[in-house]
BAMI-913040 format. One record per residue: residue in one letter; x, y, z of N, C-alpha, C, CB in turn. Coordinates in pm, whole numbers, plus 50000, padded with zeros to 5 digits. Each point is the difference from the previous one (the first is absolute). Glycine has a CB too. Layout:
aXYZXYZXYZXYZ ...
END
This chain:
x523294765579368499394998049869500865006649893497714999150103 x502984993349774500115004949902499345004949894501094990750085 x499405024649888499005009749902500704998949873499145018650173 x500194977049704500424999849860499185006149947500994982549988 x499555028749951499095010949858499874995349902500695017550037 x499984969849913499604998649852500314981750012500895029849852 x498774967150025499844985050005501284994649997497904999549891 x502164989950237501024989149991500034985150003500635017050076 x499764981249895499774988649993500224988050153500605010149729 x499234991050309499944986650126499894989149993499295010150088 x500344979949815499614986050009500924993050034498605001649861 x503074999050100500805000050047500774996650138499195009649830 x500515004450211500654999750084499074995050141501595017549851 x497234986350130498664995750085499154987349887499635030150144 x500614957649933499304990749931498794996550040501834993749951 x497515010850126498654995250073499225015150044501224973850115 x498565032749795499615015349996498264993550006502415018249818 x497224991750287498335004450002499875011949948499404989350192 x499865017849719499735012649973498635001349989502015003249905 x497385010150179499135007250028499445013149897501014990050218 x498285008749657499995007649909498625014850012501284974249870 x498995033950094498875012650042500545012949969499074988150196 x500055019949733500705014150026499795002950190499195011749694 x500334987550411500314998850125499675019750020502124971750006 x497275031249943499735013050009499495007950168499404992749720 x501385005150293499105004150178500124991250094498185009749913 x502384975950018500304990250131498984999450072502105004450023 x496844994849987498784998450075499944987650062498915014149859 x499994980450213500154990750061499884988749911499395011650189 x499954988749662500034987849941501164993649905497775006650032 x503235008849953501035000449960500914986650108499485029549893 x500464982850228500434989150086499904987850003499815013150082 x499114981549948500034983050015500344993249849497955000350210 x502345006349651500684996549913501464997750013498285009449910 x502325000250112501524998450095499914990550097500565022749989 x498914980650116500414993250062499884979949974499585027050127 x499554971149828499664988549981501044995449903497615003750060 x502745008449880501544995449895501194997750082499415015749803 x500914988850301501045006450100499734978150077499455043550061 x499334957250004499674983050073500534986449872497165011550159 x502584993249740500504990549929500964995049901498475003450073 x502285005749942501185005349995500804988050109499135029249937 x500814978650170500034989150105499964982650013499075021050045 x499614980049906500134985549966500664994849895498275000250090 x502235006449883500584991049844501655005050024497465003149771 x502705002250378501034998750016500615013549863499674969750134 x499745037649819500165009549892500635013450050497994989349883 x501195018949988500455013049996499045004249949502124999249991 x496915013150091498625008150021500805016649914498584984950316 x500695012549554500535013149907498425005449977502614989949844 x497395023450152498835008849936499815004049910499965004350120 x499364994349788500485006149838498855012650006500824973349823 x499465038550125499535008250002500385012049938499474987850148 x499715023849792500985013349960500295010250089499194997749804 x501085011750122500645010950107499165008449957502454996950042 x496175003749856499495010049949498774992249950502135015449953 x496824992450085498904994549975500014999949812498765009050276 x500024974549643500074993549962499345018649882500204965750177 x499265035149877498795012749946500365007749968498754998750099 x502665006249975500865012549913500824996049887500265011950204 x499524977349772500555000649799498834994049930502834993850009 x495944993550027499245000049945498905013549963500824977450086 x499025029149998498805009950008500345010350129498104980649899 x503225026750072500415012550069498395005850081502355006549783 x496845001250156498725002449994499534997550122499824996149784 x499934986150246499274995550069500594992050123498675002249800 x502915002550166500974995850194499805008750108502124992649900 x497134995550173500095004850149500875008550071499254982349994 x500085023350056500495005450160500944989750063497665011850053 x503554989849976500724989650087499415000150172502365004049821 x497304981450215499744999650114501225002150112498144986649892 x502825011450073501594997850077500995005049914499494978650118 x501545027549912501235004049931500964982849978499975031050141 x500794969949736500814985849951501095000850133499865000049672 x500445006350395500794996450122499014993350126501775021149927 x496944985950089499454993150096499484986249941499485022050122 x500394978249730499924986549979500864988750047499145010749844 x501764994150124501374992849980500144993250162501315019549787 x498764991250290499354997950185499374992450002499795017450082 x499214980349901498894993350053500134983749918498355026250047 x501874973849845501004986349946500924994750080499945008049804 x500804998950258500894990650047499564996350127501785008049875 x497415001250249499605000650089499324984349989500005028550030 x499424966149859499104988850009501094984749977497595017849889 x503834986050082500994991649988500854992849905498845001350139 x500665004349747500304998549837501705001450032497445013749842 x502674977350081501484996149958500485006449919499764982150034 x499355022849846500735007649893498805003249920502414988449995 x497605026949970499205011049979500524999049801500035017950324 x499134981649602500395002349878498725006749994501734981849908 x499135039150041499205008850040499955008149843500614999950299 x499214994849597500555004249830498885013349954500834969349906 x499475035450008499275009849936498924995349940501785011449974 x497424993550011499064993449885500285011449888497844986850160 x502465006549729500335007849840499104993949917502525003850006 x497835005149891498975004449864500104978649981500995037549825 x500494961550133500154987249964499554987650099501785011849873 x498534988050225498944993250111498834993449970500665015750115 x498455000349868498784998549947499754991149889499875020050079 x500694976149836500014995849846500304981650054501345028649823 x498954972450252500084983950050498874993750002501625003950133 x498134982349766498954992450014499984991950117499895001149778 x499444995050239499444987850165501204988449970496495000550016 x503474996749889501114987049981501565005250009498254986949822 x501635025550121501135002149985500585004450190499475007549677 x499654999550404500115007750128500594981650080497435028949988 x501504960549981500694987250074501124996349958498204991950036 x502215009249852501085000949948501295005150085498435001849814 x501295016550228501025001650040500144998050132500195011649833 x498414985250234500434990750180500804991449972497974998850122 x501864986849782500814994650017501465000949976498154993149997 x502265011349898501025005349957501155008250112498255000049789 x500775007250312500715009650071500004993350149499305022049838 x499284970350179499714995550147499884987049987498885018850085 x500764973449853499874986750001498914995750101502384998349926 x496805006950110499555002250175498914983950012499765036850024 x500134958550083499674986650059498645004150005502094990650140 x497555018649897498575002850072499845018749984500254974850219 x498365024049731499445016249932499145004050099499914996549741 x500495015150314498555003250098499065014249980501464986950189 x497235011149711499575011249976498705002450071501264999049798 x497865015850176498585002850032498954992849930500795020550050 x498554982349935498524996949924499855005649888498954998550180 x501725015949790500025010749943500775001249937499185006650112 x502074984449869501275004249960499754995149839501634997450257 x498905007649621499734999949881501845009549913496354999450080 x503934989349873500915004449934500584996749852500115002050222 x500905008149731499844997549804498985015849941499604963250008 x501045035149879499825008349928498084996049971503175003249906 x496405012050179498165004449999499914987450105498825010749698 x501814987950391499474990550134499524985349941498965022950149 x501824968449728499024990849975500884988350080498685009549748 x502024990150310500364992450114499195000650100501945002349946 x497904983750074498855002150132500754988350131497125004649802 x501984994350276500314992150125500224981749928498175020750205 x500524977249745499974986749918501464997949931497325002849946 x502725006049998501024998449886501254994050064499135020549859 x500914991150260501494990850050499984989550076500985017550003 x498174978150046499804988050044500064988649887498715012050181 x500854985849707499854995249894501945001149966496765007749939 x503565004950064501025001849952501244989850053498915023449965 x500814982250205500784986850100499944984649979499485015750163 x499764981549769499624988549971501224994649897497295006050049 x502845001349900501124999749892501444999550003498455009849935 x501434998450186501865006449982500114998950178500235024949732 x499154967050365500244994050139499875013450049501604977749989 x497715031450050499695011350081498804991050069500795024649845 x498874982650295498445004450001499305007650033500114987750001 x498735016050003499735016750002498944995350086500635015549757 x499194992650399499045004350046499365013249979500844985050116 x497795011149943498985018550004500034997950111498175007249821 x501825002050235499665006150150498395005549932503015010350143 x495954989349967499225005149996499675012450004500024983450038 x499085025449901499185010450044499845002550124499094996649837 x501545016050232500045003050151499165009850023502144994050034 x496774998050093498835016050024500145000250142497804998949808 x501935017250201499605004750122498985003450004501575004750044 x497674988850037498665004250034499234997449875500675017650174 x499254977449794499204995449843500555008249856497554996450157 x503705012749920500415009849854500994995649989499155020450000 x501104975449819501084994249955500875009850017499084984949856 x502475011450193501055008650010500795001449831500224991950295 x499995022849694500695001649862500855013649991497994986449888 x502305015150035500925013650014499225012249987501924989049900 x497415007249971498645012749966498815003450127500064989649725 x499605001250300499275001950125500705009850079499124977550000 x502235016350060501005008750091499705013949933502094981250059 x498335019749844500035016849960499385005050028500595000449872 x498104992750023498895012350065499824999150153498524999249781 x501484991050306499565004850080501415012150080497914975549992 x502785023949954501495012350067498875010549912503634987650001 x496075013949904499565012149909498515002850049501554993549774 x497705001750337498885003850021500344999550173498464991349750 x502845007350288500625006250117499424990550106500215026049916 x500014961550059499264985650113501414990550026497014996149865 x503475016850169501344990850052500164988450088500615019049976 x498324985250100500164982350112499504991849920499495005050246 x499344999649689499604986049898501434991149891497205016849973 x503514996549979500954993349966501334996550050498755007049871 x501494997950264501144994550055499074981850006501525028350173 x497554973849825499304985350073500844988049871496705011850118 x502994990749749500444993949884501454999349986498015007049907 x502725000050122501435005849966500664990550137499525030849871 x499854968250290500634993050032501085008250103499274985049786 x500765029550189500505010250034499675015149985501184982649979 x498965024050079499015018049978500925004749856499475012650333 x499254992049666500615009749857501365009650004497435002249955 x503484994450000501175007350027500745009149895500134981850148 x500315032949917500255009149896501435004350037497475007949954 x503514993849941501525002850132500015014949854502234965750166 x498565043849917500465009849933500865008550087498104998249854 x502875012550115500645009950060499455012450057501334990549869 x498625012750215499505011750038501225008849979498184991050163 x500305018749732500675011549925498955014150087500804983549698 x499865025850218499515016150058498435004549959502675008649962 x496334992250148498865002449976499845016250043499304973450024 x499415030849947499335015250071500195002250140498174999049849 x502394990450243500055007250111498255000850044502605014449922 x496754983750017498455003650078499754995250138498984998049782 x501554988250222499694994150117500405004650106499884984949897 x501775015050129500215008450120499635014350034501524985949978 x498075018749898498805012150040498924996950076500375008749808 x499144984750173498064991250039500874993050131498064988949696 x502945008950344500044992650116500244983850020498655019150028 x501724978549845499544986949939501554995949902496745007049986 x504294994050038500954997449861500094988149936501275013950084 x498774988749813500154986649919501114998449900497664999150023 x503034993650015500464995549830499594993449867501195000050137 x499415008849776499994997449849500364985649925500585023950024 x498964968049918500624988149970499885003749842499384981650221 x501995013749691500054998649886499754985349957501355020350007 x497224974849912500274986349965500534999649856498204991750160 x502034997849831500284996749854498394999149900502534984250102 x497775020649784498584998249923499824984349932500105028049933 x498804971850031499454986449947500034987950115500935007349751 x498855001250375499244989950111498815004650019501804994050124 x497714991149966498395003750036499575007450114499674980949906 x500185029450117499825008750102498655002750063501805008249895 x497834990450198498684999950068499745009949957500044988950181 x498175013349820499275011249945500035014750093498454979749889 x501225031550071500185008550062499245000150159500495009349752 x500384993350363498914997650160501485003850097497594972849945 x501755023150173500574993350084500344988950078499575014349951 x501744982550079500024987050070500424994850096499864999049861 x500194992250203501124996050138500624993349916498944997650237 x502395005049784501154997849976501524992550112498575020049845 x501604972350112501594991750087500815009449885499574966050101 x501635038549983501465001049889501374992650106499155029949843 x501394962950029501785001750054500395012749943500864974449991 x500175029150078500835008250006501434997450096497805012849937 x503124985449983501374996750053500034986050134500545030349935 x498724959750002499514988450040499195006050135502014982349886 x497285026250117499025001650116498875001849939501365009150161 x497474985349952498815000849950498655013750064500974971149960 x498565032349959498985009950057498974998249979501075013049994 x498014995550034498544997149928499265014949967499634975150149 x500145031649779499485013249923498884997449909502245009350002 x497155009449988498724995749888500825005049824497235008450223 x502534988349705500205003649861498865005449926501594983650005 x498745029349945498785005949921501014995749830498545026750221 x500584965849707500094995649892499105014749916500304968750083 x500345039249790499005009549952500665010149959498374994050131 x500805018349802500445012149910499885010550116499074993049734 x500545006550411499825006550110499335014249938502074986750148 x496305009049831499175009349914499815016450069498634975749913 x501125023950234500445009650044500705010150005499404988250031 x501755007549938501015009349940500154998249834501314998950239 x497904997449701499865002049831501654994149985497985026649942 x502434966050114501364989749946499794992149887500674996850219 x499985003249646500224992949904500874987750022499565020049891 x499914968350063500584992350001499914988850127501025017349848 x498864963250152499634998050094501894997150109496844990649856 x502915007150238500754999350138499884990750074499895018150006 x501264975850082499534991750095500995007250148499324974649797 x499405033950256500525010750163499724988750139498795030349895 x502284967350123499814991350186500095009750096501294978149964 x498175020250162499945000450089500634991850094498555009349904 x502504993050152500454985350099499965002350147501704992249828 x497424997350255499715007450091500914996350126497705003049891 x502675006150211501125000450073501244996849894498624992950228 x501495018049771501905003249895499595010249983501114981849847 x500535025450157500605005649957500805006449961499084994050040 x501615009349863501254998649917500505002149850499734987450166 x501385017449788500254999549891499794988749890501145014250125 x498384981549814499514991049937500705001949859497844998750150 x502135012249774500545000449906501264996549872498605008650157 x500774982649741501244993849938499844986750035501575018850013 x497514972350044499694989150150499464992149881499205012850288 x501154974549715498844990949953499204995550083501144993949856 x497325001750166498955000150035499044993149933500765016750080 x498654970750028499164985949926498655006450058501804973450011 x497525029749942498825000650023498464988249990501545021249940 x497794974450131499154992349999498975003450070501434986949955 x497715008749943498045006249979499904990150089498835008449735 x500484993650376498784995650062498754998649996501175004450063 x498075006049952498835002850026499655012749867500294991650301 x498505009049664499785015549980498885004650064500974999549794 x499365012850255499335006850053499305007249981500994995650060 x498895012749846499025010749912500825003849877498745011550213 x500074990149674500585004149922500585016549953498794978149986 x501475024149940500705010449983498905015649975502094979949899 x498335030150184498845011250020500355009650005498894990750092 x500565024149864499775012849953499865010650128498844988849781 x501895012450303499745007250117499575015849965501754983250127 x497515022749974500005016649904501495011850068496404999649985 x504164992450108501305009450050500744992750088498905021149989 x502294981150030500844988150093499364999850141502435003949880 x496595001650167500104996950138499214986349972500135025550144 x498844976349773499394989149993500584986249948498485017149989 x502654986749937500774984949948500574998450187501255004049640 x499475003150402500864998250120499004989350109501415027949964 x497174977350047499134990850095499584989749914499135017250156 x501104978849743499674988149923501274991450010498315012049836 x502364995950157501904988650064500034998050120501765009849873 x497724993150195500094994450160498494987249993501155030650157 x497864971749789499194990850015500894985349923497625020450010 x502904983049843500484988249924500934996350110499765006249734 x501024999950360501014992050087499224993550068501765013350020 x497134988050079499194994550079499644986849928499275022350104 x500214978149792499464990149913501454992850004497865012749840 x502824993450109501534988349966500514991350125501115018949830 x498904986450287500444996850129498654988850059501605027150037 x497124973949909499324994050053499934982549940498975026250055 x501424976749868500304990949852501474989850065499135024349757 x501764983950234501204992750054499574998850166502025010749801 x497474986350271499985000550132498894983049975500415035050110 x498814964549777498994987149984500754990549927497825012349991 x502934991449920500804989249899501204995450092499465012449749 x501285000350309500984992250105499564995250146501595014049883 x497414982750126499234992950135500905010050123499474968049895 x500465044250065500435010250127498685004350095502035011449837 
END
């Protein structure tokens, strides 16, 4: 897959372009069958399956204030785009000036830049300056200038519409299987393990420190069963997500546990993925009592992975 940061033009050089339009925030599963259905017809037209999309949510220049939590880092985006088979990733900023683009003017610059045969959007998708571009519009629009624009439908699980906000909160009220269920994949957190208190291998229990990046969505304070890579191997550990109140620690953390290992870890990048949660986050009155509460959360974690992996 080819990655472009800023606008180019293709019509050119790709004459039978499908493009797949969305901020794609989380790639979720309804994201997905937008791609992909761009990616199948593409195909048929004998084309070229492009993604149009930013590199920065739409919210941090309209209304700083009120931008989300990122569900995925713009590299795991970028992953999971191509993973679905996209030909070419147009991955642009969204700017002040962007914003200021009317609906006529935004079809304007598809054609101009993409010329594209066939539009493949959500239900939801709304674009132009204050969203007055709508789904109609470009269909109406195609009518005009030989595009055509499908909707993909509204995608539910289990009677709940899949969306990004949903996803969040449910990462922010710590229902990670509920939202690996939407996403299509477990909630995933990657960071470096950096230098913690040492508490754990005190308690019997070591853990490493993970540094994430800020302005992701991070499960609520608890515990969890946890999968990690680590140096393309896989494990399975609990993660205490939290300010670890016990010891009056400022500030929140994400402490693993990985079970069978061990080793220098440090300096390591490390994918972490929510499973399950297990309890939420608690006030012990002295470590012996956190120490017999970490052997039960392993029990719980092991019992968990022993039902999901049909062991």
């Amino acid at each position: 897959m080819e990655v472009l940061n800023q606008l180019t033009t293709l019509k050119d050089q790709y004459p039978r372009i499908t493009v797949a339009l969305g901020t794609f925030d989380g790639v979720h599963i309804g994201h997905q069958k937008v791609i992909s259905r761009s990616v199948e017809s593409a195909k048929q037209l004998n084309g070229t399956s492009v993604v149009f999309t930013f590199s920065n949510h739409p919210l941090s220049i309209i209304a700083p204030e009120r931008c989300p939590l990122q569900i995925i880092t713009q590299d795991d985006k970028v992953e999971l785009i191509e993973k679905l088979g996209v030909d070419i990733l147009l991955n642009i900023p969204f700017t002040a000036e962007f914003l200021k683009l009317s609906a006529s003017q935004f079809i304007r610059l598809l054609l101009d830049q993409l010329n594209p045969k066939h539009i493949l959007i959500g239900p939801n998708y709304f674009f132009g300056y204050k969203r007055c571009g709508t789904p109609k519009l470009l269909q109406k629009s195609g009518l005009q200038y030989g595009f055509t624009t499908e909707i993909n439908p509204t995608v539910y699980v289990d009677d709940v519409m899949v969306s990004s906000t949903l996803i969040r909160q449910m990462i922010a009220a710590g229902q990670v299987h509920q939202a690996a269920n939407l996403l299509g994949r477990p909630v995933t957190l990657k960071g470096m393990v950096i230098h913690g208190a040492k508490r754990g291998r005190l308690l019997g229990y070591p853990t490493i420190n993970l540094g994430i990046a800020s302005g992701l969505a991070v499960p609520q304070n608890g515990v969890y069963a946890v999968e990690l890579i680590i140096q393309d191997n896989q494990y399975n550990g609990i993660a205490n997500v939290g300010t670890n109140p016990t010891f009056h620690d400022i500030g929140r953390r994400i402490e693993v546990h990985i079970l069978d290992f061990s080793g220098d870890l440090y300096g390591e990048a490390v994918t972490v993925r929510f499973l399950n949660h297990i309890r939420n986050e608690q006030t012990f009155s002295n470590s012996e009592e956190l120490k017999l509460q970490i052997a039960k959360d392993i029990v719980a974690a092991q019992k968990y992975y022993q039902t999901s992996q049909g062991k």
